[in-house]
C-alpha positions as CSV (number, residue, x, y, z in Angstrom):
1,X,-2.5,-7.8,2.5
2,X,-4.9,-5.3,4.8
3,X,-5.0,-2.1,4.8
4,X,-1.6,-2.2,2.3
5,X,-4.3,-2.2,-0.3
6,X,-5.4,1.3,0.3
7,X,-2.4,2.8,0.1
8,X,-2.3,3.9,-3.9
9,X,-5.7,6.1,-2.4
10,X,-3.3,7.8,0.2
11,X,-0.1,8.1,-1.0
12,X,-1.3,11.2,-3.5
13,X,-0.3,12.9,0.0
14,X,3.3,12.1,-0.2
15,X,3.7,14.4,-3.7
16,X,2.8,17.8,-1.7
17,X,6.8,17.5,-0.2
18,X,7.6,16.7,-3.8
19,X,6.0,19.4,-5.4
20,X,7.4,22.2,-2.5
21,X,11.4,20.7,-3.6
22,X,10.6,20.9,-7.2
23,X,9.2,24.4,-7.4
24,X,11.8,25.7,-5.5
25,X,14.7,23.6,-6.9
26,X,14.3,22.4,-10.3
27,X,14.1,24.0,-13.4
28,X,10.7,25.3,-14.1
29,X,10.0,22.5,-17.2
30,X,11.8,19.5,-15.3
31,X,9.5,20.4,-12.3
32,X,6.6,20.5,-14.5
33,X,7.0,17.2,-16.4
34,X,7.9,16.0,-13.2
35,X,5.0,17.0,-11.3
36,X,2.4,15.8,-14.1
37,X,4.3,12.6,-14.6
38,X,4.3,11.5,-10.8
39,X,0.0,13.1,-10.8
40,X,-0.8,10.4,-14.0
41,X,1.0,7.4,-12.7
42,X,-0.1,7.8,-9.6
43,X,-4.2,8.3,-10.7
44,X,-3.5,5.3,-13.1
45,X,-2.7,3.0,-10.2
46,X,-5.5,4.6,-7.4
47,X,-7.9,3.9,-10.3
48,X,-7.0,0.4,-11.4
49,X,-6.8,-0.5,-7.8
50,X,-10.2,1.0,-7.6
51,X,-11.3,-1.6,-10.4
52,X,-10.0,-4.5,-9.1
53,X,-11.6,-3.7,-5.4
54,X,-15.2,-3.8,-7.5
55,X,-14.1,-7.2,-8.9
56,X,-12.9,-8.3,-5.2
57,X,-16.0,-6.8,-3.6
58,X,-18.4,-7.7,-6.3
59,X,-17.7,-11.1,-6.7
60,X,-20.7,-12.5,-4.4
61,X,-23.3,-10.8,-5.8
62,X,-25.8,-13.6,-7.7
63,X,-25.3,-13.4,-11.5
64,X,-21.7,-11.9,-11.7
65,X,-19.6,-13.4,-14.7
66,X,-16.8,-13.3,-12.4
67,X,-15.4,-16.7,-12.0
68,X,-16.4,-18.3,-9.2
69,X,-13.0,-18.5,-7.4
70,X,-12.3,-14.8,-7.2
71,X,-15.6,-15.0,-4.5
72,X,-13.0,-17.5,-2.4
73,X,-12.5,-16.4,1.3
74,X,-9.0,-16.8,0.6
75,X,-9.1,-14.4,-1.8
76,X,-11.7,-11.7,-0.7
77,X,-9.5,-11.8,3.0
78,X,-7.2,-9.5,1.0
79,X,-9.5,-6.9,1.4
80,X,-10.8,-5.5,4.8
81,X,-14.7,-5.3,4.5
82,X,-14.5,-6.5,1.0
83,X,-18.3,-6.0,0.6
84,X,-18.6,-2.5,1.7
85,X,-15.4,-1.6,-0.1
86,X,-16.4,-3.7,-3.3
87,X,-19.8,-0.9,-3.0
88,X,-17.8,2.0,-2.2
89,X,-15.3,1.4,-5.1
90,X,-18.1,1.2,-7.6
91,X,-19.2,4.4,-6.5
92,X,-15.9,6.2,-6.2
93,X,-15.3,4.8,-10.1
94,X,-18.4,6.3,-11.5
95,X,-17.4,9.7,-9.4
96,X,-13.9,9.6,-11.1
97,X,-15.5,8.3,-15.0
98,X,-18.7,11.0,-14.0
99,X,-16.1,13.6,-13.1
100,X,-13.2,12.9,-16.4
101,X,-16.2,12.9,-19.1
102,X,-17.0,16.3,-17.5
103,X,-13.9,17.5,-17.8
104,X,-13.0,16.7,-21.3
105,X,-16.0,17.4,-22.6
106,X,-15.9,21.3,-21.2
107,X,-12.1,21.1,-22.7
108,X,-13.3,20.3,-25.7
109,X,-16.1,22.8,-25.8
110,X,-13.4,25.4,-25.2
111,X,-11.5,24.8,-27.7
112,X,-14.4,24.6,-30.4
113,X,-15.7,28.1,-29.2
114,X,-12.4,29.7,-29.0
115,X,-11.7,28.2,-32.3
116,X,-15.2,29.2,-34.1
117,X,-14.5,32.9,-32.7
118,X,-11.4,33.0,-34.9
119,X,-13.2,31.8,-37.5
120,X,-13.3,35.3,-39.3
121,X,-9.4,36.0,-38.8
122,X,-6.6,35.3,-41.4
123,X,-4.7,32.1,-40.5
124,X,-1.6,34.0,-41.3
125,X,-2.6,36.9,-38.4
126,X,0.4,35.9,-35.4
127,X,-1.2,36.7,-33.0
128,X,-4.6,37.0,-33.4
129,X,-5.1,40.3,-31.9
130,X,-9.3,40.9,-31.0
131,X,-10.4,44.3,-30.6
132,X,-12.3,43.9,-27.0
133,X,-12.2,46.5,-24.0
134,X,-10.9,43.2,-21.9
135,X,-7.5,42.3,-21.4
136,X,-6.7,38.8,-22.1
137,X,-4.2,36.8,-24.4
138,X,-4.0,33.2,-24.0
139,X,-2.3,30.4,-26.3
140,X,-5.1,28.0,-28.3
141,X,-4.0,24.8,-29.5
142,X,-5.3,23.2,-32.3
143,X,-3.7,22.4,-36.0
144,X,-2.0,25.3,-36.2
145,X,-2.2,26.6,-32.8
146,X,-3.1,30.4,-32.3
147,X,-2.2,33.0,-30.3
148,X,-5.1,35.1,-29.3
149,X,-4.9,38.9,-27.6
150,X,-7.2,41.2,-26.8
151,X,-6.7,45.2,-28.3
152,X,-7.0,46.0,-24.8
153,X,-4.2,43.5,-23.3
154,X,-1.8,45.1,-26.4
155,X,-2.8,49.2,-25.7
156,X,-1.0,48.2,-21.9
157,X,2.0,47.1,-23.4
158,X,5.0,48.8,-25.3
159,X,7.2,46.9,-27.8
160,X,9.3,45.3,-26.2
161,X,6.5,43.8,-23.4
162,X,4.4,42.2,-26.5
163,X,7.6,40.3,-27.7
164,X,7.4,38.7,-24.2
165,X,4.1,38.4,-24.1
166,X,4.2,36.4,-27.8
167,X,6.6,34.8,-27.1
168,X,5.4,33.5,-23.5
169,X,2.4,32.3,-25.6
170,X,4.3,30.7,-28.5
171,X,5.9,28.5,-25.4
172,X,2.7,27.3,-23.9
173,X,2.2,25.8,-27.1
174,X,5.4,25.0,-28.7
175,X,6.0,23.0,-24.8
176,X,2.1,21.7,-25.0
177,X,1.3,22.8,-21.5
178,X,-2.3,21.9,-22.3
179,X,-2.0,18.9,-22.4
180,X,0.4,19.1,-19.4
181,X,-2.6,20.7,-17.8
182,X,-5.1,18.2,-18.9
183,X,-3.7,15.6,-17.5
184,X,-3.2,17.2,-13.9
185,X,-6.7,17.8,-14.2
186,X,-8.1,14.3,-15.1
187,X,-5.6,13.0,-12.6
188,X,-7.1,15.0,-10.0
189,X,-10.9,13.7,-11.0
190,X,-9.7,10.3,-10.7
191,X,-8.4,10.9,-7.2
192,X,-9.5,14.0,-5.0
193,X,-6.2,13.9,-3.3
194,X,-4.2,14.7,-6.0
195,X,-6.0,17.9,-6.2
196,X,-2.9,20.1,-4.5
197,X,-0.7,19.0,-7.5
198,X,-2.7,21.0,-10.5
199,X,-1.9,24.5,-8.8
200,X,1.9,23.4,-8.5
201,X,1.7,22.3,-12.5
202,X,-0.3,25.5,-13.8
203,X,2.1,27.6,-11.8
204,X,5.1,25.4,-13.2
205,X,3.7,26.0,-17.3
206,X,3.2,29.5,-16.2
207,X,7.7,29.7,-14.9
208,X,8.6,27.3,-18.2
209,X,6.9,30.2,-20.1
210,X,8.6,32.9,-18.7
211,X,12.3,31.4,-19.2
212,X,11.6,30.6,-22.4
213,X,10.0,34.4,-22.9
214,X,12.9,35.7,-21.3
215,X,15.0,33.6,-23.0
216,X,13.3,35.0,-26.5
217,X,13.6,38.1,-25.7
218,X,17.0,38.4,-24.2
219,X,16.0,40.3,-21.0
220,X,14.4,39.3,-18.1
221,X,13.3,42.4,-16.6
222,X,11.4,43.4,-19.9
223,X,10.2,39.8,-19.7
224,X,9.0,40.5,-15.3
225,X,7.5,44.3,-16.5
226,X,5.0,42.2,-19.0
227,X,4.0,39.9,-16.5
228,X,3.4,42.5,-13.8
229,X,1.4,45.0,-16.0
230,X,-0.5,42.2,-17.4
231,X,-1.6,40.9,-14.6
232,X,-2.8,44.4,-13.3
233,X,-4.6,44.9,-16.0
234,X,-6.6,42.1,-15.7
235,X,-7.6,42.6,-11.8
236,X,-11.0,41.2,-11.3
237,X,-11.3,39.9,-14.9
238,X,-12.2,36.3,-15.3
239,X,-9.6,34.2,-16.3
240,X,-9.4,32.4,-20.1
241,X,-9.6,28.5,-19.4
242,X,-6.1,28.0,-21.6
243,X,-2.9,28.6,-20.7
244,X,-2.6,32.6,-20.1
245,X,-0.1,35.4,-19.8
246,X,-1.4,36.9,-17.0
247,X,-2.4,33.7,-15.5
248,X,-4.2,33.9,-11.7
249,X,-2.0,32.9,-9.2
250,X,1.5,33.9,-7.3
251,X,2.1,36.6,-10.2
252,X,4.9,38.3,-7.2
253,X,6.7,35.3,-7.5
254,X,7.1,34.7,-11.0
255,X,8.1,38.3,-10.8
256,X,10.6,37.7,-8.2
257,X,11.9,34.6,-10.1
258,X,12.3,36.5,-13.5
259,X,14.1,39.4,-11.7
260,X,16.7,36.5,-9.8
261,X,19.3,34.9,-12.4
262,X,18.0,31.8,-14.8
263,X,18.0,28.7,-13.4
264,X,20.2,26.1,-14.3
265,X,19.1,23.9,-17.6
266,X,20.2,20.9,-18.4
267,X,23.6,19.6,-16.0
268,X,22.8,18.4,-12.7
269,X,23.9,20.6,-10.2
270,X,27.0,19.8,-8.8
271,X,27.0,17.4,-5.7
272,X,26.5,17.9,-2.4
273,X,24.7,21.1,-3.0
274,X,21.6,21.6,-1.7
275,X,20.0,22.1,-5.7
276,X,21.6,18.6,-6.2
277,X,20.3,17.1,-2.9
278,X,16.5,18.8,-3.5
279,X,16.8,17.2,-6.7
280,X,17.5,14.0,-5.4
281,X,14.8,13.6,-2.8
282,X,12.0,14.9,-5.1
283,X,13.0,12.4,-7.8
284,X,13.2,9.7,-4.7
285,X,9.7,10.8,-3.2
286,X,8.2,10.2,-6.8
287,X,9.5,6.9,-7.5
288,X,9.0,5.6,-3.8
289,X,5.3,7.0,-4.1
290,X,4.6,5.8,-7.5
291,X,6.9,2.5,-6.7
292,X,4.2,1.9,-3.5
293,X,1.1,2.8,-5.6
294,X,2.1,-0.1,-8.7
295,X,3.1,-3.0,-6.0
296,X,0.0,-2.6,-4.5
297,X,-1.7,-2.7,-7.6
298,X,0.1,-5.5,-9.3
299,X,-0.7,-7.6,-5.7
300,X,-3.7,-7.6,-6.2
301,X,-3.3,-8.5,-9.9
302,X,-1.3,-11.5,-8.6
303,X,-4.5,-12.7,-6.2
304,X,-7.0,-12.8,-8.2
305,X,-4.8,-14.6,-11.2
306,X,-3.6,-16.8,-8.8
307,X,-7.4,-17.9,-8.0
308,X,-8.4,-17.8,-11.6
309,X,-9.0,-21.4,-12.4
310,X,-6.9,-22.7,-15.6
């Protein structure tokens, strides 16, 4: 097998072309799911290769419950260096587990905060407007999930810019881009590599709410004016750790993008268009990727059940 066992580690590098096709091409939520889809599956199988390296490399060591035949040379020749990389797994899995428990714990910590802070609000208040000199408004989920906005965020805004701005909320959390986001951020603890992906799936939450704020309120350049002043009002401000309205990042172009036509929803674009071909090769580079990452996996799967004694 050789180095062909590495490769769910490397091919995370292979979803930057994808990501650069869907932004551009797809529709802002297909490019999304795709995105965060292609980020999980491929952490899954990096990871569970990972394990099964630790069982290859491991199985040597004096005292393993291992059975004995997984310590075969026939079987530890599958792996190059299968010592050293058996040690190096154990210490990359730790990394990724050290790394996810981090990250889910400061999620959840987040949420209880944000949600303890609205403890003194009406459920019924939609949105749950703060009075604070900062400008902020970000979408909390939870059972029910809440919109939250600062007095400061809505004094910057006329009518018809805080119907977008609601409404861009109301789609982070009708579309649960939190958990969207959540996922492209454990994917990335588990391997380093898919790091790259989380800006392209915070920007693609960020587009999905805009159409759908757009969308709400029936005009896109109300919808772009929002964005725009929102995010100039909070120059310099730190950023809430939920989905935002004036989220940082390339603010110009989801301007740009709101002030261009809608993109096509729902029928594939017709063929031999270069929407239909961009398509195409983003949904090929994810399944060749992820295809690549699983048969190495389930390989080594096949090894070591091949060696397991009946």
């Amino acid at each position: 097998m050789g180095l062909f066992v590495f490769l769910p580690f490397v091919l995370p590098l292979t979803a930057l072309p994808v990501a650069r096709l869907a932004e551009q091409h797809l529709h802002p939520r297909a490019a999304t799911r795709l995105l965060t889809a292609l980020s999980v599956v491929l952490a899954l199988c990096s990871t569970v290769c990972l394990g099964l390296l630790v069982v290859v490399g491991t199985a040597r060591l004096p005292g393993n419950p291992l059975p004995d035949s997984w310590a075969d040379p026939e079987v530890r020749a599958v792996v190059p260096y299968d010592e050293f990389t058996g040690f190096a797994s154990i210490a990359a899995l730790l990394a990724a587990a050290t790394a996810c428990s981090l990250t889910l714990a400061r999620h959840r910590r987040v949420r209880v905060r944000s949600h303890r802070a609205l403890a003194g609000l009406p459920a019924a208040d939609d949105p749950a407007i703060l009075t604070d000199d900062e400008p902020y408004a970000y979408a909390l989920p939870g059972r029910p999930g809440r919109i939250v906005v600062s007095s400061a965020m809505f004094d910057c805004l006329d009518a018809q810019e805080r119907r977008a701005l609601v409404a861009h909320e109301r789609a982070h959390l009708t579309g649960g881009h939190h958990r969207l986001l959540l996922a492209a951020r454990l994917a990335a603890c588990a391997n380093p590599l898919l790091r790259p992906l989380y800006p392209a799936i915070a920007y693609g939450t960020e587009r999905w709410a805009d159409e759908e704020a757009a969308l709400a309120v029936g005009d896109r350049r109300v919808t772009a004016r929002a964005v725009g002043k929102a995010a100039l009002s909070t120059r310099g401000a730190v950023p809430p750790p939920l989905p935002a309205f004036a989220a940082p990042g390339p603010v110009p172009r989801r301007v740009a993008a709101l002030l261009s036509p809608a993109p096509p929803a729902g029928a594939f674009p017709p063929a031999r268009t270069p929407t239909a071909l961009a398509i195409l090769m983003a949904g090929a580079g994810a399944a060749v990727s992820a295809a690549s990452s699983f048969n190495a996996m389930v390989t080594l799967l096949v090894v070591l059940e091949a060696a397991t004694p009946l």
